[in-house]
C-alpha positions as CSV (number, residue, x, y, z in Angstrom):
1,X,-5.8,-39.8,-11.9
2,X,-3.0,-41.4,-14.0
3,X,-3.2,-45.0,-15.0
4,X,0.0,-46.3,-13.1
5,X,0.6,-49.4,-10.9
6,X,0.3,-49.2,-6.8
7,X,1.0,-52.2,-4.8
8,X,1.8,-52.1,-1.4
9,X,2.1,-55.3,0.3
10,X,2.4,-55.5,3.9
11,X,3.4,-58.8,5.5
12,X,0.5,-58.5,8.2
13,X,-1.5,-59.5,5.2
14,X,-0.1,-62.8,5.7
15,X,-2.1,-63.8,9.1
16,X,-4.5,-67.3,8.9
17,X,-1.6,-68.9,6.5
18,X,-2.3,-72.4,5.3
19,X,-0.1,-74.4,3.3
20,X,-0.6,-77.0,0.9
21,X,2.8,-79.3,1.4
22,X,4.1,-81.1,-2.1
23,X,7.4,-82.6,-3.4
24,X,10.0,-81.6,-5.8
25,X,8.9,-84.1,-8.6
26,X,5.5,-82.0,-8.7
27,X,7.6,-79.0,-9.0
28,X,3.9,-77.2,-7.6
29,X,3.9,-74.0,-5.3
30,X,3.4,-73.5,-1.5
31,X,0.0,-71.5,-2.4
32,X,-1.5,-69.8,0.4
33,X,-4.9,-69.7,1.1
34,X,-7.5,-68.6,-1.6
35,X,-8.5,-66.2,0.2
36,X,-5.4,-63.5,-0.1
37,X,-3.9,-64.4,-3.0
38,X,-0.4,-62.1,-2.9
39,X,2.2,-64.4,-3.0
40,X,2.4,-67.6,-4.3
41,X,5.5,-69.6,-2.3
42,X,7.7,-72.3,-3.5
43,X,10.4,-74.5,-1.7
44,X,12.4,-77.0,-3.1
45,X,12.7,-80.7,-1.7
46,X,8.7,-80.0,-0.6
47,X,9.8,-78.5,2.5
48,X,8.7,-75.8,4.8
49,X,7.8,-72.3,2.7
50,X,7.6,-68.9,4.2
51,X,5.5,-68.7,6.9
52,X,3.8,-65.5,9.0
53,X,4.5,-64.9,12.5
54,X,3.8,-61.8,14.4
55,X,3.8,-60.1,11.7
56,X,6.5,-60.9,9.4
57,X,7.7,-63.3,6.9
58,X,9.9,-66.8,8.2
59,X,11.9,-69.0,6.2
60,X,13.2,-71.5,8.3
61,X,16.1,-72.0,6.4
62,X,16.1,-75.5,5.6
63,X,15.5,-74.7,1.7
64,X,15.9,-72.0,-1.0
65,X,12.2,-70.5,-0.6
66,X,10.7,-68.3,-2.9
67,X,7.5,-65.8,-2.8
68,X,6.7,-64.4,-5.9
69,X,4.3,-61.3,-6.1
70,X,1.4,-62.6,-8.2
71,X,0.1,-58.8,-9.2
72,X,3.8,-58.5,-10.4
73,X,3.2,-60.2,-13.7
74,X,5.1,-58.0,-16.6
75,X,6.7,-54.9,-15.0
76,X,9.4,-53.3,-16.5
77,X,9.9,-50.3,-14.3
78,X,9.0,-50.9,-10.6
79,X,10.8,-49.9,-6.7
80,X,10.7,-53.4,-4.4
81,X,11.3,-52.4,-0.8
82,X,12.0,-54.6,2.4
83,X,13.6,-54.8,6.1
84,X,15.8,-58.1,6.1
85,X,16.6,-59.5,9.5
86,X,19.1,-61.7,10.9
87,X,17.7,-64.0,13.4
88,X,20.1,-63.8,15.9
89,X,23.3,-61.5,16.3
90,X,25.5,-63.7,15.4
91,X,23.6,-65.8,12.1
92,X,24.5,-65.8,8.9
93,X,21.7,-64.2,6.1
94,X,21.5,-64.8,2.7
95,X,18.2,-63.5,0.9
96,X,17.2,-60.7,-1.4
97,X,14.8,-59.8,-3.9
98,X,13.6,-61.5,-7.5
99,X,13.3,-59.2,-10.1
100,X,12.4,-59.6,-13.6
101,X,11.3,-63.1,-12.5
102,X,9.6,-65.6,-14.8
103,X,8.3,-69.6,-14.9
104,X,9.1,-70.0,-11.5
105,X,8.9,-73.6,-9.9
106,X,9.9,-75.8,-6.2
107,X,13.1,-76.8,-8.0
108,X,16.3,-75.2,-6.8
109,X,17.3,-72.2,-9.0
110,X,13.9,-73.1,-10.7
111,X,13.4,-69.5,-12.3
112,X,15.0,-67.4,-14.6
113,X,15.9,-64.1,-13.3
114,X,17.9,-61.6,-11.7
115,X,18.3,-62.4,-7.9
116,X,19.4,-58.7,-5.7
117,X,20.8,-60.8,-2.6
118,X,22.1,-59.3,1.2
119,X,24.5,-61.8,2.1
120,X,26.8,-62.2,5.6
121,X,28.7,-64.8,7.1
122,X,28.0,-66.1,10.0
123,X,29.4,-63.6,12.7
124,X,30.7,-61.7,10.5
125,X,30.8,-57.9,10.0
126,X,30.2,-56.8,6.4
127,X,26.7,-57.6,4.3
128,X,27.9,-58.8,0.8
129,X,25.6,-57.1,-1.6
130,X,25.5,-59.7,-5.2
131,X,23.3,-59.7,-8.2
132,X,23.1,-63.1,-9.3
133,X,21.8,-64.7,-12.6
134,X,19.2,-67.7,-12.8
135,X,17.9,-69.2,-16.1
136,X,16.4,-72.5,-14.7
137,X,19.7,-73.1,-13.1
138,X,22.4,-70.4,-11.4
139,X,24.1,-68.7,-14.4
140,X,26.5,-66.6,-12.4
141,X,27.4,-63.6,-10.4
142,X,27.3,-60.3,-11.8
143,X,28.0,-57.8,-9.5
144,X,29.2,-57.6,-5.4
145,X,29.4,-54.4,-3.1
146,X,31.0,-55.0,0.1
147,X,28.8,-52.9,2.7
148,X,29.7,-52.5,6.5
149,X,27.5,-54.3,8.7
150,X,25.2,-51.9,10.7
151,X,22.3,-54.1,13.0
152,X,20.4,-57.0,12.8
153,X,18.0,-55.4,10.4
154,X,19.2,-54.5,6.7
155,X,16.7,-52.7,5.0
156,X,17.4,-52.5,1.4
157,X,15.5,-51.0,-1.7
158,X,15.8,-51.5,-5.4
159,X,14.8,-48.9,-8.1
160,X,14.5,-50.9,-11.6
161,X,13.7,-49.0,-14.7
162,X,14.1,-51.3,-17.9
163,X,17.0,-53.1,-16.9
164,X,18.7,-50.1,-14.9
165,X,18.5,-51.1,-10.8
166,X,19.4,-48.8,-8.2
167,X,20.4,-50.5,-5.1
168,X,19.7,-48.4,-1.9
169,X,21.1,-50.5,1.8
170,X,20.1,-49.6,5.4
171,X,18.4,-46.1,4.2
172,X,21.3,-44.8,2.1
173,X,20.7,-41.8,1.0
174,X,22.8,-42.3,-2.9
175,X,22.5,-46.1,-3.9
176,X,25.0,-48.2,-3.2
177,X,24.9,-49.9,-6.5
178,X,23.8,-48.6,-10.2
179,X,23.8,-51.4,-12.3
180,X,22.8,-52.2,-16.0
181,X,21.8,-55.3,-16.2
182,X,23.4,-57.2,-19.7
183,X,19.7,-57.8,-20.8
184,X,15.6,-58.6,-19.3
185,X,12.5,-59.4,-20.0
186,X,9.5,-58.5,-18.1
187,X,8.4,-60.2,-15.4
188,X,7.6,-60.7,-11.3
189,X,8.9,-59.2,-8.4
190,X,9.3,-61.4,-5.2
191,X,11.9,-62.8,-2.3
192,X,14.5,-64.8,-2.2
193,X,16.1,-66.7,1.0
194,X,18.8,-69.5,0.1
195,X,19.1,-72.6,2.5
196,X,20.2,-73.1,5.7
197,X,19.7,-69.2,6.5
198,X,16.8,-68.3,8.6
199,X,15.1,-64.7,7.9
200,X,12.2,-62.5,8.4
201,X,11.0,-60.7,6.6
202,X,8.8,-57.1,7.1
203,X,7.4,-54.2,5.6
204,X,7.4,-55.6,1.9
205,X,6.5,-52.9,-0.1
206,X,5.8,-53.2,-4.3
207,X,5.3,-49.9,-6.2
208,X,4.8,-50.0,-10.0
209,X,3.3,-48.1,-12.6
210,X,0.8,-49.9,-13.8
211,X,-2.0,-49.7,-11.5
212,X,-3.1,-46.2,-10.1
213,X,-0.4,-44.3,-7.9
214,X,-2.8,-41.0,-7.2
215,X,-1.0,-37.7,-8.7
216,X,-4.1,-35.2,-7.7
217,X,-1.4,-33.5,-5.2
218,X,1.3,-33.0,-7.0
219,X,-0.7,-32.3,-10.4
220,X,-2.4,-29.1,-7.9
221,X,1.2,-28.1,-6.8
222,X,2.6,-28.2,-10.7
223,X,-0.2,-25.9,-11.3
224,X,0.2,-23.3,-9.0
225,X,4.1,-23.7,-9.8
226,X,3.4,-22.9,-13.5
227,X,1.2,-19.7,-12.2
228,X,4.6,-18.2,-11.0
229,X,6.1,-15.2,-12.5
230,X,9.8,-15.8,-12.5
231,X,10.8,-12.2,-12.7
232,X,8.9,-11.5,-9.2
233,X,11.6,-13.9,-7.5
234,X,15.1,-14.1,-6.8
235,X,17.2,-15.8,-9.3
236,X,18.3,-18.4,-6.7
237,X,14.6,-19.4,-5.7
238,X,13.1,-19.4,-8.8
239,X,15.9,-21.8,-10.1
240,X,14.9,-24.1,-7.5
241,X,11.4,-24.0,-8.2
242,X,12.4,-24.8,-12.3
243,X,14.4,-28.1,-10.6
244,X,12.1,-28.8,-8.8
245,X,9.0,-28.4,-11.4
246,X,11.5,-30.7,-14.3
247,X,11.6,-33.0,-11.5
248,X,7.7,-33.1,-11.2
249,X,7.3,-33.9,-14.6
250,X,9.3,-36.8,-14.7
251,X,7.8,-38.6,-11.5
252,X,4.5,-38.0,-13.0
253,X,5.1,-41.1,-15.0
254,X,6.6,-43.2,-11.8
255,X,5.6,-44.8,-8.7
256,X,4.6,-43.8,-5.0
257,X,7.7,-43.6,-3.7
258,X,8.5,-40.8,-6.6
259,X,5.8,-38.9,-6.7
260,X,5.8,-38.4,-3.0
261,X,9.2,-37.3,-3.2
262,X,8.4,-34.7,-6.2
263,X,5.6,-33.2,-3.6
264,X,8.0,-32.4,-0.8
265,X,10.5,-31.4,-3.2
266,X,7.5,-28.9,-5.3
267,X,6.1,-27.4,-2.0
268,X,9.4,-26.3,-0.2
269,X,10.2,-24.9,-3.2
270,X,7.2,-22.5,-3.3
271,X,7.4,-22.4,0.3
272,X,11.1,-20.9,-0.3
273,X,10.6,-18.6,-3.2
274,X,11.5,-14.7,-2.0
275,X,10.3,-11.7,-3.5
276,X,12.9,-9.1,-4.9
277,X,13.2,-6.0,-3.0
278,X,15.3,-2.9,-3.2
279,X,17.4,-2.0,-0.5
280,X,15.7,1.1,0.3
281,X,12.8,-1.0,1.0
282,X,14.8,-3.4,3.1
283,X,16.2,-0.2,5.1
284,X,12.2,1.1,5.5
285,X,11.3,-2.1,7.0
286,X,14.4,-2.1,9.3
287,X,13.3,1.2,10.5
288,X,9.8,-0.1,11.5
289,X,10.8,-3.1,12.8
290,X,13.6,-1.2,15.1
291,X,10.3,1.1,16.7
292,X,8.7,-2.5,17.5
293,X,11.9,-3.3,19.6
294,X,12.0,-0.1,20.6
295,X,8.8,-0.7,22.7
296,X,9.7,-1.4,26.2
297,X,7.1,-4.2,27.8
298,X,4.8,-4.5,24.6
299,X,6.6,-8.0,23.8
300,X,7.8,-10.9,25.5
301,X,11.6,-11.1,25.8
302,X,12.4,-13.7,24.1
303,X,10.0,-12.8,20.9
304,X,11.2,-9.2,20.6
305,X,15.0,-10.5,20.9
306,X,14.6,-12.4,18.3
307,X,13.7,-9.6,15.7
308,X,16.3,-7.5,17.2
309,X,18.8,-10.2,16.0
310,X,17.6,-10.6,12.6
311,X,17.3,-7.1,12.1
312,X,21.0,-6.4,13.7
313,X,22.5,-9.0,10.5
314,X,20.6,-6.9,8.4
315,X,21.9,-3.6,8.5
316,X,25.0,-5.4,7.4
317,X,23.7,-5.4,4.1
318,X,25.0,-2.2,2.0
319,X,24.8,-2.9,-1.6
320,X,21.6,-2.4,-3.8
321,X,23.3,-5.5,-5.9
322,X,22.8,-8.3,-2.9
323,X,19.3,-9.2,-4.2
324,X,18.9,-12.3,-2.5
325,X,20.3,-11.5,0.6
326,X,18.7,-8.3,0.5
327,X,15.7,-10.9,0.0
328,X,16.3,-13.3,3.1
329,X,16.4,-10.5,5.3
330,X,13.2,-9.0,4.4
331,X,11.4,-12.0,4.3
332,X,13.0,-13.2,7.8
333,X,12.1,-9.5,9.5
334,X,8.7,-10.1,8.5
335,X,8.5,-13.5,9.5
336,X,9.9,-12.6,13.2
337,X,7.5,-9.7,13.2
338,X,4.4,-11.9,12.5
339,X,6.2,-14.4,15.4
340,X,5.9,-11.4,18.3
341,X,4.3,-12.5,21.3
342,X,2.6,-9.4,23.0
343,X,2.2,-9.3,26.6
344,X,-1.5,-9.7,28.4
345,X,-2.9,-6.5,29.5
């Protein structure tokens, strides 16, 4: 088990909410109960924080409310994860994500960090992506990526490696923004909503290295992967598997999100490898796999059609040089042989 940081917070944790209420000139926190102790909230002007409602996060937009993580303390390298929603079609929304957040307070702009923040007008049909800049007061914008507006609910995930973020909008699959930021300092994750936007909030999701992300998987798959002989495979598959393996490695050292990424990347590699063959063995295998189809009422139709098919595109193959393909085809015979459905007796 490697010593890395898991945090998964899910906004149904919020349920049996109580608020202590307190003004600006306190410059105290909304703190929830003692009894769950995630986030701790401040609004400025001592008005109405976050609240939980069927299961997601409110601000009711009437001002700037913050959550910070309270496990979040000092990361450096971290992925922040959340579905944003605009409450109603036709609302504007203006809230994002704290990062590298630190001496937080009710004041407005009361924090010094960087602020990842989905912003849209009011009908309008484009979410403004903008990294903003707070040392106990707004210091600037950074950075903006005009995004097309896709739905009510904007999902958006940051990948933050020591001062790198990687900004990822409704499930993109490269991110929409790579950004190094000018300079940081560890510190908290949490949520940002400006005033007079109303937002929820769901499936909040923290993953960090610090804390224990569980590798036992993946550490079982690099093993096996290490097992295999490279000159037993085609050049193609096996150079898939080496990706893949490098790629292991490296999310050893990360979060959830990584190392369950590595595991589906590691398995359908192995699952993919193919064994060389000559084509003389290819042609032998043909040859037994034509006498199956060759057996009138042994197989269903469709079953014994289908290794007719495969075994039709492989008696294209004439050179002894096509290793992989020569590969493909004698895995994929096999694999439609093993498929054969025989009839009843």
């Amino acid at each position: 088990m490697k010593r890395k940081l898991l945090i998964a917070i899910s906004v149904l944790a919020l349920c049996c909410v109580t608020f202590a209420f307190v003004s600006q000139d306190n410059a105290a926190a909304q703190t929830r109960s003692a009894d769950d102790g995630y986030y701790t909230f401040y609004s400025e002007f001592g008005s109405a924080p976050f609240f939980e409602r069927d299961g997601y996060l409110y601000s009711p937009g009437t001002a700037e409310n913050k959550a910070i993580i309270n496990e979040s303390a000092g990361l450096e390298t971290f992925t922040i994860a959340a579905d944003f929603y605009v409450v109603g079609q036709y609302n504007p929304l203006n809230a994002g994500f704290y990062i590298y957040a630190n001496d937080a307070s009710g004041r407005i702009d009361g924090i010094s960090a960087y602020n990842l923040q989905l912003e849209r007008d009011a009908w309008g049909d484009a979410v403004m992506l903008r990294v903003h800049r707070f040392e106990q007061g707004y210091r600037g914008m950074l950075t903006e990526v005009r995004l097309a507006y896709k739905g009510e609910r904007v999902n958006m995930k940051a990948v933050v490696d020591r001062g790198n973020v990687k900004v990822y909008v409704y499930e993109s699959i490269d991110p929409v923004l790579d950004y190094e930021l000018p300079s940081y300092r560890p510190g908290s994750v949490g949520l940002r909503c400006f005033r007079g936007t109303s937002v929820k909030i769901g499936n909040v999701i923290l993953d960090a290295k610090r804390l224990n992300v569980d590798t036992s998987a993946l550490e079982a798959l690099i093993e096996k992967a290490q097992a295999v002989t490279e000159e037993r495979y085609t050049e193609k598959t096996y150079a898939r598997l080496a990706a893949a393996m490098e790629n292991a490695a490296r999310a050893l050292t990360l979060g959830r999100f990584e190392v369950a990424a590595a595991e589906t990347l590691l398995g359908s590699a192995l699952d993919g490898l193919l064994e060389k063959h000559s084509l003389e063995e290819l042609e032998e295998l043909i040859a037994r796999a034509e006498q199956i189809v060759a057996a009138e009422n042994k197989y269903t139709k469709n079953t014994a059609a289908s290794l007719e098919s495969v075994v039709a595109r492989a008696k294209r193959i004439s050179s002894a040089e096509d290793i992989e393909n020569i590969a493909y085809f004698y895995d994929l015979i096999n694999v439609a042989e093993s498929r054969l459905i025989a009839y009843a007796l």
